[in-house]
C-alpha positions in Angstrom: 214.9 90.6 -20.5 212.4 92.0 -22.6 210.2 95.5 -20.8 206.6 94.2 -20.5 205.4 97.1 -22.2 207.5 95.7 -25.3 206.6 92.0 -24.8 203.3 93.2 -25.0 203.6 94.9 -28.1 205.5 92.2 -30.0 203.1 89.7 -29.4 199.8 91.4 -30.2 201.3 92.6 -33.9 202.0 90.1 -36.6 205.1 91.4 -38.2 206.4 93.6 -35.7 203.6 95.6 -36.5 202.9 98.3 -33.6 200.0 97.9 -30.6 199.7 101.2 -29.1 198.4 101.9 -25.7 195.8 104.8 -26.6 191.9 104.3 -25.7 189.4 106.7 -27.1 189.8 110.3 -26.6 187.8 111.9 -23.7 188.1 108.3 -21.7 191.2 109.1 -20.2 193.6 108.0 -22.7 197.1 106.9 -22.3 199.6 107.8 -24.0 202.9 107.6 -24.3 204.9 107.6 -27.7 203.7 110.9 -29.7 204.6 111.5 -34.0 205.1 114.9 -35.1 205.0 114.6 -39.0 205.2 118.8 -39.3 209.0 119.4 -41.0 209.5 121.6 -38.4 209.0 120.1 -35.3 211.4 120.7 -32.9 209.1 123.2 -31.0 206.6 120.8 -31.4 208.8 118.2 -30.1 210.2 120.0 -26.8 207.0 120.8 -25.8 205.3 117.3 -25.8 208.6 116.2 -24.0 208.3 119.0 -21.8 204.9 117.7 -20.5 206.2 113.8 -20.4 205.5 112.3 -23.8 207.9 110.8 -25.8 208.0 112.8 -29.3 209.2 111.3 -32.7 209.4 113.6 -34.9 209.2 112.2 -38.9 208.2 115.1 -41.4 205.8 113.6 -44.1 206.6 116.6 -46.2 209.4 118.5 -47.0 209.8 122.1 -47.9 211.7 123.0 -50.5 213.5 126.5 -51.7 212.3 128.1 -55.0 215.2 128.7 -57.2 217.0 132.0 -56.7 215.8 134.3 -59.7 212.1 132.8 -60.4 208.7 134.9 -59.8 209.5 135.3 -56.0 212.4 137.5 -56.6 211.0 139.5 -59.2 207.8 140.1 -56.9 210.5 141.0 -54.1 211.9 143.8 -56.1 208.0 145.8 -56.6 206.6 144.7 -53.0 205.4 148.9 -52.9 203.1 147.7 -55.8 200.8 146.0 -53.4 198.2 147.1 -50.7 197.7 144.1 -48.7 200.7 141.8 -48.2 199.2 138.1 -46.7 202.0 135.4 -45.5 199.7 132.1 -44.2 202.6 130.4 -42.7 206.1 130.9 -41.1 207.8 129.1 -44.6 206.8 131.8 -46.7 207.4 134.6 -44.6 211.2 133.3 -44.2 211.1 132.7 -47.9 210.0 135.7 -48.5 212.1 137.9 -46.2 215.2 135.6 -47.9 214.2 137.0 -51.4 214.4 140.4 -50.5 217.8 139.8 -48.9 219.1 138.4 -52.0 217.8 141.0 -54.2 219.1 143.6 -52.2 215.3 145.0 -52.8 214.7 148.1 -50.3 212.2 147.5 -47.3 208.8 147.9 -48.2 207.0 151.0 -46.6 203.5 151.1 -48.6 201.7 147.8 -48.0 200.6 146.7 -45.1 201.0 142.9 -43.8 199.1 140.3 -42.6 199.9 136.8 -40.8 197.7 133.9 -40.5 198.8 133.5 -37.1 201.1 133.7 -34.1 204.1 131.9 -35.5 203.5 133.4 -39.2 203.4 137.0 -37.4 207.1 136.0 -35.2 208.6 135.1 -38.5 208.1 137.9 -39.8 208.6 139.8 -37.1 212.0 138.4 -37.1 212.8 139.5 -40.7 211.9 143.3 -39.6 207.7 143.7 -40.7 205.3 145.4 -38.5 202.4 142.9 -39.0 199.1 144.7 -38.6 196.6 142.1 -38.8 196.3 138.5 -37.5 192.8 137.0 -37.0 191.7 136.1 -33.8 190.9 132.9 -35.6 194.4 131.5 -36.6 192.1 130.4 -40.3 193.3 130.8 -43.7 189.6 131.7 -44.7 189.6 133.9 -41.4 192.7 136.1 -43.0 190.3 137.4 -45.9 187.9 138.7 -43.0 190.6 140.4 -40.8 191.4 142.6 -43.6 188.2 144.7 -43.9 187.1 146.0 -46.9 189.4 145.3 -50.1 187.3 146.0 -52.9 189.9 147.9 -55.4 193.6 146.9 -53.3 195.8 145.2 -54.7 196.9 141.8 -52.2 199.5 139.6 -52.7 199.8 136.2 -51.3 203.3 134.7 -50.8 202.3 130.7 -50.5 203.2 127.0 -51.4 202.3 125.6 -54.9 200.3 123.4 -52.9 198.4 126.2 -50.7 194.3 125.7 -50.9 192.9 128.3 -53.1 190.4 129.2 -50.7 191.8 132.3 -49.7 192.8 134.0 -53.1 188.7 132.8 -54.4 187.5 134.9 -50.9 189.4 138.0 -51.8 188.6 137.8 -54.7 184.6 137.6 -54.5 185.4 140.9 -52.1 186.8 142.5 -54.9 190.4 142.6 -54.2 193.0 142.1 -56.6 195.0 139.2 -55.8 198.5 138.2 -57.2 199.7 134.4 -56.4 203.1 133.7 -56.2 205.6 130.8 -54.7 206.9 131.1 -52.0 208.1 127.3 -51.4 207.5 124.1 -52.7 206.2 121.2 -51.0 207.0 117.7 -51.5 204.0 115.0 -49.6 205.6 112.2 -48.8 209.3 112.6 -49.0 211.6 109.8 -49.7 214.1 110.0 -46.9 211.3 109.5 -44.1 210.0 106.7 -45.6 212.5 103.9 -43.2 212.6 106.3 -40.3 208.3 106.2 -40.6 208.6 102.9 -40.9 210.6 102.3 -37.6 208.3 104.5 -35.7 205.6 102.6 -36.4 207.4 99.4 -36.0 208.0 100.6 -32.4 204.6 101.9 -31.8 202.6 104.9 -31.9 200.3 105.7 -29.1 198.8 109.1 -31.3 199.8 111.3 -34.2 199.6 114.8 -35.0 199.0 116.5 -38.2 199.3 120.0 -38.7 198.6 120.5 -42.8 196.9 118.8 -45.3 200.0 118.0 -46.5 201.4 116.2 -44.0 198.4 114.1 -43.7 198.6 113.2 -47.8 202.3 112.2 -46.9 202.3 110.2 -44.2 199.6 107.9 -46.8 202.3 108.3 -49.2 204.8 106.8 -46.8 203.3 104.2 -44.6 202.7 100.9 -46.0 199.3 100.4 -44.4 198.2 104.0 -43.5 194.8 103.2 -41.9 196.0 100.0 -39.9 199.0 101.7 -38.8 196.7 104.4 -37.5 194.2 102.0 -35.9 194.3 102.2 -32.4 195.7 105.4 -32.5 194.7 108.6 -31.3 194.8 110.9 -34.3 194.8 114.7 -33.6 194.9 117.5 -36.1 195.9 121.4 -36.2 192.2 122.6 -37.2 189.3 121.8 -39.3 191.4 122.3 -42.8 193.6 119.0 -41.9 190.7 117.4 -40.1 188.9 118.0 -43.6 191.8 116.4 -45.7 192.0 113.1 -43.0 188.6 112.5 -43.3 189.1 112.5 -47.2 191.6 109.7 -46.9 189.5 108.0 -44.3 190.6 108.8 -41.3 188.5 110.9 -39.4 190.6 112.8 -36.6 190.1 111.8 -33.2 190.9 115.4 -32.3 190.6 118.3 -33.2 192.6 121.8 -32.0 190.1 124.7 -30.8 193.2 127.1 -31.6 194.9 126.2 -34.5 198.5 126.6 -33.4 201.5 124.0 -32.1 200.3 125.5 -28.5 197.2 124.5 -29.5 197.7 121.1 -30.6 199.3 120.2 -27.2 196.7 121.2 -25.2 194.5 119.1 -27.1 196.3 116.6 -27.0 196.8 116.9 -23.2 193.0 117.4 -22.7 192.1 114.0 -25.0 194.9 111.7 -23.1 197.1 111.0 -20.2 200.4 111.9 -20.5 202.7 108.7 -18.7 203.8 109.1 -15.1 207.7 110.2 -14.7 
C-alpha cells in the first residue's frame, strides 16, 4: 500500500507532477525533501541530512577544466608579476593551484592573496597560500573593499568566464590594475541532470537552494516548467547576488542567507522551516 504522504502527492499533481509540503517561510514551514543544485554538494548535502532533511542533490551547472596550456598556465608561470591575487570561489582556487602544479611554476612569494570567503580561503589554504584578506562580508563586491587602497597595484582575478564583472569595474574605478583570466568554465544547465531533475521533481520538492547565479539560470534551463515546478516551494538562495538573478527569471527567493556561505544557507533554511520529526 501506497505511504499517505505519497497518495497525497499523486493525486493533487496532474502528471505526476510534485505537491510539496512547504508553507510560507516564517509560518513554521515543513519541510522535508531539500534540492541542492550547487555541483558540489556533498557538504551541502551531509549537513541538511545531518539536521533531518532529506537532500537531493542535482547540480544545474557543471564546472569544467580549462585546457592545459591556455592563458591560466601562462599567468601561473609570472604570478610575482601581481600585487593583489583575488580567488572568489573554491573552483578557481583549486584550478589555480592545479596550474601551478602542472607548470612546475615556483610558489609565489610577492603578491599577496585574497579569498571571497571561508571555503575560497580553505581551498587555498589547502594548496599551500597564506590568505591575508577575506571580508567580513563573504561579497564579491565586499572583496574590492577588504583590500584597502589599490590605486597603482597590479590585481589579478582568477574566475569563471561567466563570473559578474562587478568586481574587476570596482577595482578598477579605485585605480587598480586588473588582469582577468579563466580559471574554469561553466556550463548552466548541463545535459546529464536534465532526467535526474526531472525525477526529483517528479517526486517532490518541499524547497530548493541556490547558491550562484548560475545554478539558478540552469535549473530554468533544465526543468520543463521552472516556475510551476517551483510553486509551492520554499526557495532559498546563498545571498543577494542569486536572490538578484531569481528575481530576474521571476522567482523571487523566499529566503535569503544573512551569511553567504553553505553554513549559512542551512541555518536559513532551518530558521524559515521545520525540519521533519525522526
Amino acid at each position: 500500500m501506497r505511504s499517505p504522504r505519497r497518495r497525497g502527492r499523486e493525486a493533487a499533481r496532474p502528471g505526476r507532477r510534485p505537491h510539496p509540503t512547504v508553507r510560507a517561510p516564517g509560518g513554521g514551514a515543513h519541510v522535508r525533501r531539500v534540492l541542492v543544485t550547487r555541483p558540489d554538494g556533498r557538504e551541502l548535502c551531509a549537513k541538511l541530512r545531518a539536521l533531518g532533511w532529506e537532500a537531493v542533490a542535482v547540480p544545474t551547472v557543471a564546472i569544467v577544466p580549462v585546457a592545459p596550456g591556455g592563458d591560466l598556465d601562462r599567468v601561473a608561470r609570472r604570478l610575482e608579476a601581481y600585487d593583489w591575487i583575488v580567488v572568489t570561489s573554491a573552483h578557481g582556487a583549486q584550478a589555480l593551484a592545479a596550474a601551478l602544479a602542472r607548470t612546475g611554476a615556483p610558489r609565489p612569494t610577492r603578491p599577496r592573496w585574497a579569498a571571497v570567503g571561508p571555503a575560497t580561503a580553505r581551498a587555498l589554504q589547502a594548496a599551500g597560500v597564506q590568505v591575508a584578506v577575506v571580508p567580513a562580508r563573504y561579497l564579491t563586491a565586499a572583496v574590492a573593499e577588504a583590500l584597502g587602497p589599490v590605486e597603482g597595484l597590479t590585481v589579478l582575478l582568477p574566475r569563471a568566464d561567466a563570473a559578474s564583472p562587478e568586481l574587476p569595474r570596482l577595482l578598477r574605478a579605485r585605480g587598480a590594475q586588473v588582469e582577468e583570466v579563466v580559471a574554469y568554465r561553466t556550463v548552466e544547465g548541463p545535459e546529464r541532470s536534465r532526467l535526474p531533475l526531472q525525477r526529483a521533481l517528479m517526486d517532490g520538492i518541499d524547497a530548493a537552494l541556490f547558491t550562484s547565479p548560475s545554478t539558478a539560470r540552469g535549473f530554468w534551463r533544465l526543468a520543463p516548467e521552472p516556475h510551476r515546478a517551483l510553486a509551492g516551494v520554499l526557495v532559498a538562495a546563498i545571498g543577494p547576488v542569486t536572490a538578484g538573478a531569481l528575481r530576474a527569471l521571476g522567482r523571487p527567493p523566499d529566503v535569503v542567507a544573512e551569511e553567504h556561505t553553505g553554513d549559512g544557507l542551512v541555518a536559513a533554511l532551518a530558521a524559515a522551516a521545520s525540519p521533519p520529526v525522526r
